[in-house]
VEXDREN-2710 file (C-alpha; in Angstrom, 1 decimal):
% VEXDREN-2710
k/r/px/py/pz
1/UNK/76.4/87.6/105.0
2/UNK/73.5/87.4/102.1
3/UNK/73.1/91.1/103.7
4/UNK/76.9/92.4/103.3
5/UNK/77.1/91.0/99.8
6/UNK/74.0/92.6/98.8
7/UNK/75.4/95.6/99.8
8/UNK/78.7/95.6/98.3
9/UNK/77.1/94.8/95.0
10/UNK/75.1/97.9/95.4
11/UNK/77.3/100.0/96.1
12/UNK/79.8/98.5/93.6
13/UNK/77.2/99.2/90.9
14/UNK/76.6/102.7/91.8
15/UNK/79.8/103.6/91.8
16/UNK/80.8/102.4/88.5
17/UNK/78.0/104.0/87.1
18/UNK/79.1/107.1/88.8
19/UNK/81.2/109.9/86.6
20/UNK/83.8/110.1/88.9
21/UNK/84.8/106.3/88.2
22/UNK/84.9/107.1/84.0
23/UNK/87.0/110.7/85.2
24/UNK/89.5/108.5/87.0
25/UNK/90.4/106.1/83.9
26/UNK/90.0/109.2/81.6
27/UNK/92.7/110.8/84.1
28/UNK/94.8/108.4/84.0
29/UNK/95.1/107.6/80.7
30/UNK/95.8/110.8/80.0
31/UNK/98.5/111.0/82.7
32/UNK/99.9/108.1/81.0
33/UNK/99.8/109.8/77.6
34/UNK/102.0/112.3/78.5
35/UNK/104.3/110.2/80.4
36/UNK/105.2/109.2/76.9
37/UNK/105.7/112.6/76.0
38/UNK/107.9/113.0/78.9
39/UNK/109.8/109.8/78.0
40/UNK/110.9/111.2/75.1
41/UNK/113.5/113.4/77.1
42/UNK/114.8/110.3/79.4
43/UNK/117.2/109.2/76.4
44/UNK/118.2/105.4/77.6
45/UNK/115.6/105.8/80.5
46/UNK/112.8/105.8/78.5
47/UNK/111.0/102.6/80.0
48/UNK/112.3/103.5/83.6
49/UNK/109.9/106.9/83.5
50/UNK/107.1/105.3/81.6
51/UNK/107.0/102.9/84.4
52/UNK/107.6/105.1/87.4
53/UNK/105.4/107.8/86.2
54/UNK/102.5/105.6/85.3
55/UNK/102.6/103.7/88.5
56/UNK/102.2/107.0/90.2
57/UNK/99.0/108.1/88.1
58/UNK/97.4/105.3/88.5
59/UNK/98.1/105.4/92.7
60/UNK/97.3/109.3/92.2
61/UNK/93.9/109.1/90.8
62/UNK/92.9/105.8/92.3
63/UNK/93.8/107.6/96.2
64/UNK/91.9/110.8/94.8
65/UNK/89.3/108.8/94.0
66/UNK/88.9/106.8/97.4
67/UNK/89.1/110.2/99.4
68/UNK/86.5/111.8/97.3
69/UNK/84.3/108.7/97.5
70/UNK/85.0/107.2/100.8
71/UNK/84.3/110.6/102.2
72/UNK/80.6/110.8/100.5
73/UNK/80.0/107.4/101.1
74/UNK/77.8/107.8/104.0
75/UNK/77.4/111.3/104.8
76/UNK/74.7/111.5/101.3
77/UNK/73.1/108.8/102.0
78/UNK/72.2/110.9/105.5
79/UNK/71.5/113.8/103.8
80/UNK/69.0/112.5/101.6
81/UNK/67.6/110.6/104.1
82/UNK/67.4/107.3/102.3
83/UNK/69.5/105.7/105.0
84/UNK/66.7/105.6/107.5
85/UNK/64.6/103.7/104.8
86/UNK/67.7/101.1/104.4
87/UNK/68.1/100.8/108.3
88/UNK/64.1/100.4/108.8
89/UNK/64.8/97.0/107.0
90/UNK/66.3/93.8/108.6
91/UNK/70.3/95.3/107.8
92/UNK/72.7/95.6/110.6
93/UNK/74.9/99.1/110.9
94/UNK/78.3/96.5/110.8
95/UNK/76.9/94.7/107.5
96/UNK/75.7/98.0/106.1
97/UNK/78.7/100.0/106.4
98/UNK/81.4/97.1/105.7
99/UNK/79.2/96.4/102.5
100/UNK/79.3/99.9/101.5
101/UNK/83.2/100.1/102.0
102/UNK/83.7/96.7/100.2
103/UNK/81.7/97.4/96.9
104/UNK/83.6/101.3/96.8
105/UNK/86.7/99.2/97.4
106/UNK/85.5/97.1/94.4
107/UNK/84.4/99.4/92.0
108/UNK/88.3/101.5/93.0
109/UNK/90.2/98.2/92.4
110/UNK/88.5/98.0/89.0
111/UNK/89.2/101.0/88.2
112/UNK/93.0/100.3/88.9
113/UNK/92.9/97.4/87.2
114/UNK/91.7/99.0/83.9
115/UNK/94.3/101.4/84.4
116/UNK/97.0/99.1/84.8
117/UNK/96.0/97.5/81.8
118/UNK/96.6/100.5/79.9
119/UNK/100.3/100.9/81.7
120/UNK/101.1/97.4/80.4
121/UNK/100.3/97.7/77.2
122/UNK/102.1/100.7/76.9
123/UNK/104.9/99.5/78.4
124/UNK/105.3/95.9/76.8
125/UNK/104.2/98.3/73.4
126/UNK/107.8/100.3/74.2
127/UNK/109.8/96.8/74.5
128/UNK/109.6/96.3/78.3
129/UNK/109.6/92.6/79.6
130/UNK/106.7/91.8/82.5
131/UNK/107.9/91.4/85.6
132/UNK/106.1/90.0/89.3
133/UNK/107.7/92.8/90.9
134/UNK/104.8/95.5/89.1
135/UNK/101.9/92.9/90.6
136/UNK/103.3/93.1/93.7
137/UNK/103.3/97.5/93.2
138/UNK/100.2/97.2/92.3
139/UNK/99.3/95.3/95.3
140/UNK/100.5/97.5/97.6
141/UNK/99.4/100.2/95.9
142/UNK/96.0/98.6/96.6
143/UNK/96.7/98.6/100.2
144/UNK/97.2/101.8/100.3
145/UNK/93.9/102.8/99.1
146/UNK/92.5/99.7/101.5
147/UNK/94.1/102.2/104.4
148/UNK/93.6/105.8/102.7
149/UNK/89.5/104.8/102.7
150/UNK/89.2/103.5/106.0
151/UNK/90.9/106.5/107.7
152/UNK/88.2/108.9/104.8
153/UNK/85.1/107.0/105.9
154/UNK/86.0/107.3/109.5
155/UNK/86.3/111.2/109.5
156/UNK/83.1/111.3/107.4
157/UNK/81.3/109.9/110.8
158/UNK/83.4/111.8/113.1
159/UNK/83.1/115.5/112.0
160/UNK/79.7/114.6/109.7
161/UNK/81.4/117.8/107.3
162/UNK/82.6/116.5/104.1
163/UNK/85.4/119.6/103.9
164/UNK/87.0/118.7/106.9
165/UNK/86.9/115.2/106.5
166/UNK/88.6/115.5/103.2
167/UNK/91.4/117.8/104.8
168/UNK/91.8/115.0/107.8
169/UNK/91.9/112.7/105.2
170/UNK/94.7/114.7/102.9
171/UNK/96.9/115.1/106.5
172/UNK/96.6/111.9/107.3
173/UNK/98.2/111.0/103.6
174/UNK/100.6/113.4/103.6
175/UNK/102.4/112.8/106.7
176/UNK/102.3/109.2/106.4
177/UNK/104.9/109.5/103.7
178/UNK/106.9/111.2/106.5
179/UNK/106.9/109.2/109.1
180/UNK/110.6/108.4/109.0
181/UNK/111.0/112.2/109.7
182/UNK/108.2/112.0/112.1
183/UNK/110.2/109.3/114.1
184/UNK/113.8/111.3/113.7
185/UNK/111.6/114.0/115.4
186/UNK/110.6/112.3/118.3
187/UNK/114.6/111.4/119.1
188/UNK/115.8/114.8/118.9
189/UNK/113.1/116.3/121.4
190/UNK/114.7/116.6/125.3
191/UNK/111.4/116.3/127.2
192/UNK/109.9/113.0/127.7
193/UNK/106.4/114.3/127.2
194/UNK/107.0/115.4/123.7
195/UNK/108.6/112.1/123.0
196/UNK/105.2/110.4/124.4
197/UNK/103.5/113.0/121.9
198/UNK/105.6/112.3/118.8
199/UNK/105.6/109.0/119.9
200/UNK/102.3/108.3/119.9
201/UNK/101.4/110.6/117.0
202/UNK/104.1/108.5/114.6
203/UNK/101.8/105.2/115.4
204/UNK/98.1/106.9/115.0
205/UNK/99.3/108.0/111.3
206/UNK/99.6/105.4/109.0
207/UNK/103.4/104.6/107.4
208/UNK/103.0/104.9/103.9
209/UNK/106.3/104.1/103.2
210/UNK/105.2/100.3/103.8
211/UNK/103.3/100.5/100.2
212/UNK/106.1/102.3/98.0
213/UNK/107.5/99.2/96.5
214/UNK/108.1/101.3/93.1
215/UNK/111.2/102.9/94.8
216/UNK/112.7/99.8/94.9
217/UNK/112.3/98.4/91.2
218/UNK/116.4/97.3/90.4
219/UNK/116.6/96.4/94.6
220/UNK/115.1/92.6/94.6
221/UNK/116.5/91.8/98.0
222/UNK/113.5/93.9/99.7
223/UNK/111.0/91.4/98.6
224/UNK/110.9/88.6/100.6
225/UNK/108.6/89.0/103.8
226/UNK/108.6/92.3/103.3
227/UNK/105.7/92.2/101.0
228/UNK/103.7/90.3/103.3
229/UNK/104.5/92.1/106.3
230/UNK/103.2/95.3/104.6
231/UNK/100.0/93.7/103.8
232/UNK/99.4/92.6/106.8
233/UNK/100.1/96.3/108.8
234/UNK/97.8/97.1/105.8
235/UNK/95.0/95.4/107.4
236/UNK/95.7/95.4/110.9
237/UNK/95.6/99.7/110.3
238/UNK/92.6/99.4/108.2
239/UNK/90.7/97.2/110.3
240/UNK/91.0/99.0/113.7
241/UNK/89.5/102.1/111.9
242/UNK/86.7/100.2/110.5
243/UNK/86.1/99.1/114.0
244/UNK/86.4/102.9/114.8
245/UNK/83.7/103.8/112.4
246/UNK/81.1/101.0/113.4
247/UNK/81.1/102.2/116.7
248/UNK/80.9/106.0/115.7
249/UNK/77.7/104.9/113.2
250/UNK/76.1/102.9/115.8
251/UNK/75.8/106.1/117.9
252/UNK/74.4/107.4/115.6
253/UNK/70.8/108.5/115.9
254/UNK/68.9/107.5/112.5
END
């Protein structure tokens, strides 16, 4: 485990260091600058946008940043060739990949962090009282980009093409915030082989209408286990495309 860790704080450090980590709270920031400007046109709903439009930045750039990231992760570390130096030395594939995915996963969640202390302060600034229920967003939220990078760094292995692992990536996050249309689909199709199809197809994708907890602020009754419940599908998903990956990089020829 020395191994993993060593890793992970590597790769944590690099990416913090990286622009792309500074462009992401810059982003947001700003994003959340002009939801204040936006505000102003909400009249009595002023603290309802500012919280809905924030949230959403910071889930915005904090998934752009995982696809971007995840998605490099690997594939320039072959390029360069300063893998095979790395894998010369006494580091298994599983501890090096994992470690690399937990410190990008580290430096992503700091990043959020910083962001959603920027949110708060604006929004306790504007008179709003703290509630659990925007740590428990912001959890989810976190899950999401738990399953957004996993499904990134697996296409990075499986096509070895940046581009199209970033567009696999993009479909894959788009149409898991349809998979209620997705399922409706599947019922309204005659044959049984496109059920199969649609059927199959709705449980590869992940449901990203698990993680959405914003679009329940004023509904308290959908806390409860289903919180948990999400967390847990979270990192079922997440870890069966890990496991993909390791077994992808371990055919690998380095």
């Amino acid at each position: 485990m020395t191994t993993f860790f060593s890793v992970a704080y590597y790769t944590f450090i690099e990416n913090i260091r990286k622009k792309i980590f500074y462009g992401l709270i810059l982003f947001g920031g700003v994003m959340m600058g002009a939801s204040v400007l936006l505000s102003v046109l909400g009249g009595q709903q002023t603290l309802r946008i500012l919280l809905d439009l924030g949230s959403s930045a910071i889930e915005f750039f904090a998934l752009l940043g995982v696809g971007f990231s995840a998605v490099t992760l690997i594939l320039e570390e072959m390029e360069s060739k300063t893998i095979y130096l790395i894998l010369t030395r006494p580091v298994s594939r599983f501890h090096y990949l994992t470690g690399r995915y937990a410190g990008l996963l580290m430096a992503l969640y700091a990043g959020m962090l910083a962001m959603a202390l920027m949110h708060v302060s604006l929004l306790l600034f504007n008179g709003w009282v703290f509630h659990a229920r925007y740590v428990l967003s912001l959890f989810l939220s976190a899950e999401k980009i738990l399953v957004v990078g996993s499904v990134a760094l697996f296409f990075s292995l499986f096509s070895s093409s940046a581009v199209s692992s970033l567009s696999f990536t993009v479909f894959f996050w788009i149409l898991g915030h349809f998979s209620g249309e997705i399922n409706y689909l599947g019922t309204q199709i005659p044959s049984l082989a496109g059920k199969l199809a649609i059927g199959i197809f709705y449980y590869v994708i992940p449901n990203m209408q698990y993680f959405n907890l914003r679009d329940f602020w004023d509904v308290p009754q959908v806390m409860g286990n289903w919180v948990w419940l999400s967390f847990a599908y979270g990192c079922a998903y997440s870890a069966v495309f890990i496991l993909l990956t390791v077994m992808l990089f371990k055919r690998k020829e380095f």
